[in-house]
C-alpha atoms as one frame of an Amber mdcrd trajectory, in Angstrom:
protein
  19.037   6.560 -10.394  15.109   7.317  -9.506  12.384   6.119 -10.906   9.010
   7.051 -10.780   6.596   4.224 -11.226   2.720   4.787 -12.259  -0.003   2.585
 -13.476  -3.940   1.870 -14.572  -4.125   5.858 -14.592  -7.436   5.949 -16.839
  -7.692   9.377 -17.693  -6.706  11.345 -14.340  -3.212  12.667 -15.777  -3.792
  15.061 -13.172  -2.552  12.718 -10.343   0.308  11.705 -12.231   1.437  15.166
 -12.893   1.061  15.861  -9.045   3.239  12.849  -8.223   6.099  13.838 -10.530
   5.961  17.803  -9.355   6.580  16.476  -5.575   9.648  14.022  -6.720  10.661
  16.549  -9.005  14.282  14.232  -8.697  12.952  11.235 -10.787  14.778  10.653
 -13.408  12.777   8.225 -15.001   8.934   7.553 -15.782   7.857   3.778 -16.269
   4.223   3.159 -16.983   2.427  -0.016 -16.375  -0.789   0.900 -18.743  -3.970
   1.731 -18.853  -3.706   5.582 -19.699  -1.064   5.513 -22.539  -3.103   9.117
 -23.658  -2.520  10.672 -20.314   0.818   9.318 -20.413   1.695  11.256 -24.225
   0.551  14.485 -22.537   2.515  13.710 -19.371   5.847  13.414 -21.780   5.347
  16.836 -23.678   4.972  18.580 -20.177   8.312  16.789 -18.813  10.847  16.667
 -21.510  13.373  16.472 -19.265  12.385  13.077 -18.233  13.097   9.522 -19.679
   9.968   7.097 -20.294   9.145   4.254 -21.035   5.248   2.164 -21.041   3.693
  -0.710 -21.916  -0.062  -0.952 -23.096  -2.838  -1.939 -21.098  -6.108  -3.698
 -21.699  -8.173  -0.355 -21.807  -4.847   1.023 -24.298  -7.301   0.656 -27.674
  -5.133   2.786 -29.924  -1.866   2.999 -28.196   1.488   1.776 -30.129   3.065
   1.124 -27.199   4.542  -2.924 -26.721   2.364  -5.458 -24.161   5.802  -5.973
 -22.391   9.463  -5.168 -22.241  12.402  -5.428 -20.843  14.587  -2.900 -20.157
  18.102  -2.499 -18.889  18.697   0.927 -16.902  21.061   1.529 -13.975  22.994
  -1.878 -14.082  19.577  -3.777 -13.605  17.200  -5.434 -15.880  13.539  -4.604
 -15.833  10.737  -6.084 -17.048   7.589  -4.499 -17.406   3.806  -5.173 -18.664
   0.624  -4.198 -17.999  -0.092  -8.104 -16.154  -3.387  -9.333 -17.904  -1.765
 -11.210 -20.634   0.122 -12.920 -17.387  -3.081 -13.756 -15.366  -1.954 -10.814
 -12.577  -5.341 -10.547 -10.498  -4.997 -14.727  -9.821  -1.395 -15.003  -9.235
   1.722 -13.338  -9.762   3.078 -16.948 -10.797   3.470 -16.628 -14.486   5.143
 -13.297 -14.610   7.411 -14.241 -11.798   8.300 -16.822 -13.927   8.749 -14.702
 -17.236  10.782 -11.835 -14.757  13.470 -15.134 -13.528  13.471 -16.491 -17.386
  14.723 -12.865 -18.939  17.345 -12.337 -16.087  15.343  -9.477 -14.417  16.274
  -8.158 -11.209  12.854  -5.889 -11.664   9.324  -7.172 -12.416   6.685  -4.096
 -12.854   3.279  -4.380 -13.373  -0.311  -2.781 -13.130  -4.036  -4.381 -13.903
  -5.364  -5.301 -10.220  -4.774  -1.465  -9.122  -3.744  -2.852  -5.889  -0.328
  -1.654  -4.663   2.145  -5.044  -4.265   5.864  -4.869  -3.176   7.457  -7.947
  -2.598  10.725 -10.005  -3.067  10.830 -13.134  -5.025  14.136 -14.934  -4.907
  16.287 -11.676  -4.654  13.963 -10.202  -7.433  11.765  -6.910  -6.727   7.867
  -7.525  -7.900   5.972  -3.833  -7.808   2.754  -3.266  -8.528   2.181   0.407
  -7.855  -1.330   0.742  -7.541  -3.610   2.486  -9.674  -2.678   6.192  -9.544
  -6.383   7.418 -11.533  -8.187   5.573  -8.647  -6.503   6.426  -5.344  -3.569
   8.081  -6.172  -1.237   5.511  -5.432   2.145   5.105  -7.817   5.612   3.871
  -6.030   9.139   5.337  -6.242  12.731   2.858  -6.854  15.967   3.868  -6.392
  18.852   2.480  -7.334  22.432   3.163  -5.830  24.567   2.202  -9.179  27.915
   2.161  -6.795  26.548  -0.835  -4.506  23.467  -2.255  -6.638  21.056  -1.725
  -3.705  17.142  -1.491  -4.934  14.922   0.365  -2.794  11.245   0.292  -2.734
   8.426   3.154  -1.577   4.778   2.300  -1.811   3.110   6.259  -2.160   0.373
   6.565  -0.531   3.180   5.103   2.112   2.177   2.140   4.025   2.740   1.568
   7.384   5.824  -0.865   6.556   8.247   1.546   5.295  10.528   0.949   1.916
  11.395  -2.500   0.471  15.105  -2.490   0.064  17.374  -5.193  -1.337
């Protein structure tokens, strides 16, 4: 299964509708906030597409949750926006909430800096903010072996994060 991963978008749907034209093979959309209006006109032009979001701290009006967790291709996910969790001085707390819920997946957005890491076996992605550089990231996960795979986008110069 492939997942496309955006956050902190902030009124440029037009990068996110880029992104998911060139990996056309995403499956799935999961939004880390900030841009939950770009993100409703983003669903009615993909149908065909699963999503799921969290709000951010710029998401006024939006009805989506601060945080969930989500179970989708054998793996558990959770995902927030990361300022209720302190994000831009350490990735402590939600590390913490990620090991607590049995997540094999922590997403977040908030800092707009891109972050792909391992924590005790567990992948923690940030993807960037896509409305201010263009940057989102793309997982894939091989449901036969369980492998998680990583891509930063823009690509940095240290290749995919697989575990």
């Amino acid at each position: 299964m492939k997942f496309i991963v955006f956050s902190d978008s902030h009124g440029d749907m037009a990068a996110m509708s880029a992104a998911l034209r060139k990996h056309r093979s995403c499956d799935v959309v999961l939004f880390c906030g900030d841009g939950c209006n770009d993100l409703a006109k983003l669903r009615m032009d993909n149908p065909d597409k699963a999503f799921f979001a969290v709000s951010g701290n710029c998401d006024w009006y939006c009805s989506e949750p601060n945080f969930q967790v989500l179970e989708l291709a054998g793996k558990k996910i959770f995902m927030t926006h990361g300022h209720m969790f302190g994000v831009k001085q350490s990735t402590e707390r939600l590390i913490s909430v990620g090991r607590q819920n049995g997540c094999n997946i922590v997403l977040f957005g908030h800092t707009h800096k891109q972050l792909t890491t391992v924590e005790s076996g567990m992948l923690v992605l940030n993807p960037g903010s896509v409305g201010y550089g263009g940057c989102y990231s793309i997982i894939e996960i091989d449901e036969k072996t369980g492998k998680i795979k990583a891509t930063e986008y823009p690509n940095d110069d240290y290749g995919p994060v697989i575990i």
